[in-house]
Structures are given as structure tokens and as C-alpha cells.
C-alpha positions in Angstrom: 0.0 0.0 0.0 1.7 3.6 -0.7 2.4 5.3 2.4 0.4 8.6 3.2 -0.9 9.7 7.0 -4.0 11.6 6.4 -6.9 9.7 4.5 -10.5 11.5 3.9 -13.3 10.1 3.0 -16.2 11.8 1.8 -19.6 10.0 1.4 -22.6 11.2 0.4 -25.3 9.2 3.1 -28.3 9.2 0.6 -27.0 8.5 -2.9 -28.1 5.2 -4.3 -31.0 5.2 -1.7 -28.3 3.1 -0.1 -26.7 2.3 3.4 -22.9 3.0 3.5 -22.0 2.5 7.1 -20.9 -1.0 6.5 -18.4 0.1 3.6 -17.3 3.0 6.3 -16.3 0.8 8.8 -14.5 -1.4 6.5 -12.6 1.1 4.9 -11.8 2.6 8.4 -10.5 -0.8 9.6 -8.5 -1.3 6.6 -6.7 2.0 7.0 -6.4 2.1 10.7 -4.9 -1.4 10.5 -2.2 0.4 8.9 -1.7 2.9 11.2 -3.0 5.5 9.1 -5.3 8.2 10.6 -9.0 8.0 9.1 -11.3 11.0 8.6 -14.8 11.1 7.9 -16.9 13.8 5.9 -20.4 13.2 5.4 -22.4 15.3 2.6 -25.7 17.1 3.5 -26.7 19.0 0.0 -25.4 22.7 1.5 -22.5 24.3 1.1 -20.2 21.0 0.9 -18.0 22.3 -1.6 -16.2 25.1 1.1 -16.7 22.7 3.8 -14.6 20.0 1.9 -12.4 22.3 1.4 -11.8 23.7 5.2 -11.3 20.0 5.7 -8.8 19.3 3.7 -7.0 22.5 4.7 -7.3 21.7 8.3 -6.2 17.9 8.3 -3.6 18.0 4.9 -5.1 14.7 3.5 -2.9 12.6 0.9 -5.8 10.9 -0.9 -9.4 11.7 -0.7 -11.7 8.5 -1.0 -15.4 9.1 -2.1 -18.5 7.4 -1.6 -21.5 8.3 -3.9 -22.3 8.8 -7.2 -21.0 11.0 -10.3 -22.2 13.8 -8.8 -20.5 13.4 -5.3 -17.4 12.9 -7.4 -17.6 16.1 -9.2 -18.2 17.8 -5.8 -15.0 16.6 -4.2 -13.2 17.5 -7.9 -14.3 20.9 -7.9 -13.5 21.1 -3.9 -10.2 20.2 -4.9 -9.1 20.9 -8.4 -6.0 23.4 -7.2 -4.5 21.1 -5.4 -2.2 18.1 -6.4 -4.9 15.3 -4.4 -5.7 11.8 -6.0 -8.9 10.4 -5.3 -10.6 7.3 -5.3 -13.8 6.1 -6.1 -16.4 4.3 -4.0 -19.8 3.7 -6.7 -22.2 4.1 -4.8 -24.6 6.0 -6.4 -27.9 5.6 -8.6 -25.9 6.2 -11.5 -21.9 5.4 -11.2 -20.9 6.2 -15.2 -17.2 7.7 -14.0 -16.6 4.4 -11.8 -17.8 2.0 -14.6 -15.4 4.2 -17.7 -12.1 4.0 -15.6 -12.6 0.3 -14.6 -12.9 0.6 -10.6 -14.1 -2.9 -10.0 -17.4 -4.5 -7.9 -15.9 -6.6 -5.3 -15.9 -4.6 -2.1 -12.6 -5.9 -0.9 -10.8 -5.2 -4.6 -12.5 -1.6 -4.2 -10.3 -1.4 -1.0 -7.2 -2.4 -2.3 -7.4 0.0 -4.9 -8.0 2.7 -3.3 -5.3 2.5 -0.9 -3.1 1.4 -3.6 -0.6 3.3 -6.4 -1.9 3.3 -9.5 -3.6 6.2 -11.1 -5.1 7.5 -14.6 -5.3 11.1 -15.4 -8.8 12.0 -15.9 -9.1 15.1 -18.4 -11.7 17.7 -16.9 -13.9 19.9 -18.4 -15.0 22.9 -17.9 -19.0 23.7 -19.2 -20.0 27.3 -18.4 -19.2 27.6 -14.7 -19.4 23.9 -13.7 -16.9 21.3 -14.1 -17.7 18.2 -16.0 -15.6 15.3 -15.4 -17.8 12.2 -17.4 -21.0 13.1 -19.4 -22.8 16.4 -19.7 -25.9 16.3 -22.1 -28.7 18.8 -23.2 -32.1 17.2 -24.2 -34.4 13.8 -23.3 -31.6 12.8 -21.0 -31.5 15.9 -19.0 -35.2 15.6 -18.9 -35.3 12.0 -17.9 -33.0 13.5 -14.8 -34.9 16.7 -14.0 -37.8 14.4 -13.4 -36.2 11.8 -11.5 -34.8 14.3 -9.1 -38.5 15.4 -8.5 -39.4 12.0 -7.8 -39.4 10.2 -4.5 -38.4 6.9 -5.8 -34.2 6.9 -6.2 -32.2 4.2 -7.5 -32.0 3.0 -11.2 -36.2 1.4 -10.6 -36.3 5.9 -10.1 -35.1 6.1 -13.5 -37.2 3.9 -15.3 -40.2 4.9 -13.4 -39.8 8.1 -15.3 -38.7 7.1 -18.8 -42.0 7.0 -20.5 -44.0 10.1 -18.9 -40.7 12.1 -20.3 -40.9 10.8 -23.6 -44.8 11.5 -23.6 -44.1 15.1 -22.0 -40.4 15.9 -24.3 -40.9 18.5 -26.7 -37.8 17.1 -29.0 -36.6 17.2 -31.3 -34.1 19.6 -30.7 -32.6 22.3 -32.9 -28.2 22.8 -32.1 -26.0 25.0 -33.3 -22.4 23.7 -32.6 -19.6 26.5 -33.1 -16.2 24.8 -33.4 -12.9 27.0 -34.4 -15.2 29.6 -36.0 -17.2 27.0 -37.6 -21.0 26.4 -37.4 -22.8 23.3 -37.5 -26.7 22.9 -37.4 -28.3 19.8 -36.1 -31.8 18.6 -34.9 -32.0 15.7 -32.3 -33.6 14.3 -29.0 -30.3 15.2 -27.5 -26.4 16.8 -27.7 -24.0 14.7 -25.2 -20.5 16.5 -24.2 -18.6 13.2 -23.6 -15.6 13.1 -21.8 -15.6 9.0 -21.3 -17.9 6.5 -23.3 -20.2 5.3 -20.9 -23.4 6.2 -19.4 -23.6 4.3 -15.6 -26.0 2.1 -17.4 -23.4 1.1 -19.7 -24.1 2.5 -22.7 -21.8 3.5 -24.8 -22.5 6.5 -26.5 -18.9 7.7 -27.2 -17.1 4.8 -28.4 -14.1 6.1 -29.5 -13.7 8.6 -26.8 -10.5 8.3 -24.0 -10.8 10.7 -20.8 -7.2 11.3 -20.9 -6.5 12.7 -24.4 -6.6 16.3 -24.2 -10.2 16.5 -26.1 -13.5 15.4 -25.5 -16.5 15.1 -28.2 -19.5 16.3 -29.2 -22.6 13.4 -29.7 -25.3 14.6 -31.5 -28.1 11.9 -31.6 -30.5 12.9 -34.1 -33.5 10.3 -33.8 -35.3 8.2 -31.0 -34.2 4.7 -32.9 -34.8 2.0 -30.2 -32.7 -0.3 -32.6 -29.5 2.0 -32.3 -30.4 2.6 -28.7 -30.1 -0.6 -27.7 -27.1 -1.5 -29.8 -25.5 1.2 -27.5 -24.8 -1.6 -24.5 -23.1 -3.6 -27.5 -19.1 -3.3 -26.5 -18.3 -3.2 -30.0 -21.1 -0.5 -30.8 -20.9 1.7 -34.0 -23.4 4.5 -35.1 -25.2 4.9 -38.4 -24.8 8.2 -39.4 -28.4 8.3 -39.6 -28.8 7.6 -35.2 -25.8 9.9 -34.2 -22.7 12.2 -35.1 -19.6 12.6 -33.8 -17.0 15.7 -33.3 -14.2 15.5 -31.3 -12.9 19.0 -30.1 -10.7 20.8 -27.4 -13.4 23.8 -27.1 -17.1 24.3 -28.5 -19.9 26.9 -27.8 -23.6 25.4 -28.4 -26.6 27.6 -28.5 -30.5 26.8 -29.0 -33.3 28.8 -29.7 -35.3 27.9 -26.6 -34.0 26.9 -23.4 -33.7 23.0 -22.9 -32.8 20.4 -20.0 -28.9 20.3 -19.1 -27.3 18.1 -17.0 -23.5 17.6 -16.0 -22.3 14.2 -14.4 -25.6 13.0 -13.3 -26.8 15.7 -12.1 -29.5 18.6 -13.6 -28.5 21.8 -14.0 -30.7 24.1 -15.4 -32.9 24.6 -18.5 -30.6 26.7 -20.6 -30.0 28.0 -24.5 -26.0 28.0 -24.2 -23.1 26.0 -23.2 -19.3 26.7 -23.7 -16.8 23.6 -22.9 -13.2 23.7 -23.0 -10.6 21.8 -21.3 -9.8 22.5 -17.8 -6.4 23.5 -17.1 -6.0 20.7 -14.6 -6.6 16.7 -15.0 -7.8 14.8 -12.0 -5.8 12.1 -10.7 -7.7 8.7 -10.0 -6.9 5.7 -8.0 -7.3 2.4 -10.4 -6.8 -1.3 -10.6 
């Protein structure tokens, strides 16, 4: 195990619709059986981003583990994205695409061992208007499908069926884009516009296959019809698009406008209806405990 005193956790008590004081303790036994100190930080929806912060400031930490979803992730990212921390991942979440694209595994025990262990991938981060984006960020039916579910009082991924079909009935799509690349514009009409910084939704579809989170670029999914066919062949491993389904751009920068304001959503989590988005690389990857 790499050597380090200080070792945060953060977990987020209500993601998943989940208990996570048995994975607590056992990640507290691990690391205290090592004589390494253990601190906990529990979420609570307000203000957590300056109170991660003042933790990390007050005990130093040398890894920060976290417990949730995408969205906890990108709260303890954007708590620390000025400072040289790795962090590991705990899925534990109704929706875990960031987990599932850099290959952290299912076993309990193997989640342990890497994330008290030393090996890392460099996660490229994105920055879309004022938020960070460190997976998927997407404006249209998929946004939707998430505004609703966070309405809902149902959680888990039974939440997220449980709303498919009243936001397909209630969607006003499709969807008219305008895509601004290096001074160039692009028109489009779809059910939605993905920013994809990995290839996988937490449901494991694959709707950037080409796409690596640590190559300086991410790309720009436009999927232009509600083909079940082609939606399905997204959990295929060894999925390709028809041109007719879905286009691809791969970029370092974009600005996207609508004419009305639609659904927008950035790792998991809504955001606001909205008629632009600018995305460019961060200045700063994210380091990531792996297997």
C-alpha cells in the first residue's frame, strides 16, 4: 500500500437510496490497521464544496476517498481541483458512469485495495460554463429523464425507469443545435447533444465509443432520432453509429446555443434549462486511484 498519513473520506449518506455505514467501517478498519489516521466527511446537499475544502486545509489529506455517485465525485473534484490530491472512487450512487469508464471494480474488498493502492489515470476535466464536468454532460431527453427523477421520490436506477416514459410522452424534442467549433457552425436537430468526456453512461451505454478521458479532447454526440434499434445496440461493446442515429465531433473547445432553453445536465446531475453552453478543457486533469 503507498504510504500517506492523512486519509479523507467523503460520502454522500443518501446516494443510491443506499446504506454505506458498512463500507465506512471497512474502509476505516483497513486504513487504521495500517496505522494510518482516518477522517470522515459526510455530505448534507449545502454548502459541501467550502466545507470539503476547510477539511482538507485543516487535516492536509494525501488521498481523498469518495463514496457516492458521479455527482459526489464532481463535488469533491471541484473542492479540490487546485490542489495536487488523488482520489478514489467508491460507486455508490444511482448512477456510477465515472466508476464504470475507468474500470474501478465490484468486489468490495478489490475496491479497498485500490483505493489504498498506487496506480492512477489522469482523468481530463472539463470545464462547461461555470461547472466542471468530469464524465457526461448532455442537453435534451436525458436531462429531462434527470430533472424528473430528481422530483421524484423513488431513487435508484427502478427511479429512473419509473420516469422514462411520462418524459418521452411530455419531451418537446426534437431539438434544434447550433455547434460553433474554431469559428465554424454546425446545425443539427436531435432528441439530445451529449459533451462526452468517457464513453459510458452508468447504465453502460456507450454512446462515445471512441472517446479516451485522458487525451486532451472530448466530443460532441449529436443523436438525431429516438431509434430504439440503435439505442439498444449502444450496450453492444463493440457499438458503432449509423450516421443516420448519431454524429460525432471531437474537439478541445465548443460553444452550443439553442433557440429555446432546454434540460442540461452535467455528471448526473441537472442543472438548469438553458439556450448556451461553452466547454473547453480544464487546465487541470484529476488524478484517480485504479486497478
Amino acid at each position: 500500500m503507498a504510504d500517506f498519513r492523512n486519509i479523507l473520506m467523503v460520502v454522500n449518506p443518501i446516494s443510491g437510496g443506499e446504506e454505506k455505514e458498512d463500507l465506512v467501517k471497512e474502509v476505516r478498519q483497513a486504513v487504521e490497521k495500517s496505522n494510518y489516521k482516518f477522517h470522515l466527511f459526510k455530505t448534507t446537499g449545502e454548502n459541501d464544496i467550502p466545507k470539503i475544502k476547510e477539511e482538507i486545509d485543516q487535516i492536509q489529506p494525501e488521498r481523498v476517498l469518495v463514496v457516492g455517485g458521479d455527482g459526489t465525485v464532481k463535488i469533491v473534484a471541484e473542492a479540490l481541483f487546485h490542489k495536487d490530491l488523488p482520489i478514489a472512487i467508491f460507486p455508490a450512487g444511482s448512477a456510477n458512469g465515472l466508476a464504470l469508464n475507468v474500470g474501478i471494480p465490484e468486489n468490495r474488498k478489490q475496491q479497498i485495495e485500490v483505493a489504498l493502492g498506487d496506480h492512477f489515470t489522469n482523468l481530463d476535466v472539463l470545464q462547461v460554463n461555470d461547472e466542471l464536468c468530469l464524465h457526461l454532460s448532455d442537453i435534451g431527453l436525458n436531462a429531462e429523464l434527470i430533472k424528473n427523477y430528481e422530483s421524484a421520490s423513488i431513487r435508484g436506477k427502478f427511479g429512473y425507469l419509473m420516469q422514462s416514459i411520462p418524459t418521452l410522452v411530455r419531451s418537446k424534442y426534437p431539438y434544434e443545435y447550433e455547434v460553433e467549433i474554431d469559428g465554424k457552425v454546425y446545425n443539427h436537430k436531435g432528441i439530445m447533444l451529449a459533451i462526452a468526456n468517457c464513453q459510458k453512461y452508468g447504465t453502460g451505454a456507450k454512446i462515445n465509443p471512441e472517446g479516451r478521458h485522458d487525451d486532451g479532447k472530448f466530443e460532441i454526440v449529436i443523436f438525431k432520432n429516438l431509434d430504439i434499434t440503435e439505442i439498444l445496440g449502444t450496450l453492444r461493446e463493440d457499438v458503432k453509429f449509423n450516421p443516420d442515429f448519431a454524429e460525432t465531433i471531437s474537439t478541445e473547445q465548443a460553444i452550443i446555443s439553442c433557440k429555446t432553453p432546454i434540460a442540461f445536465q452535467i455528471d448526473g446531475e441537472f442543472i438548469e434549462n438553458t439556450q448556451k453552453i461553452e466547454v473547453k478543457i480544464a487546465e487541470k486533469s484529476l488524478k484517480i486511484a485504479v486497478k
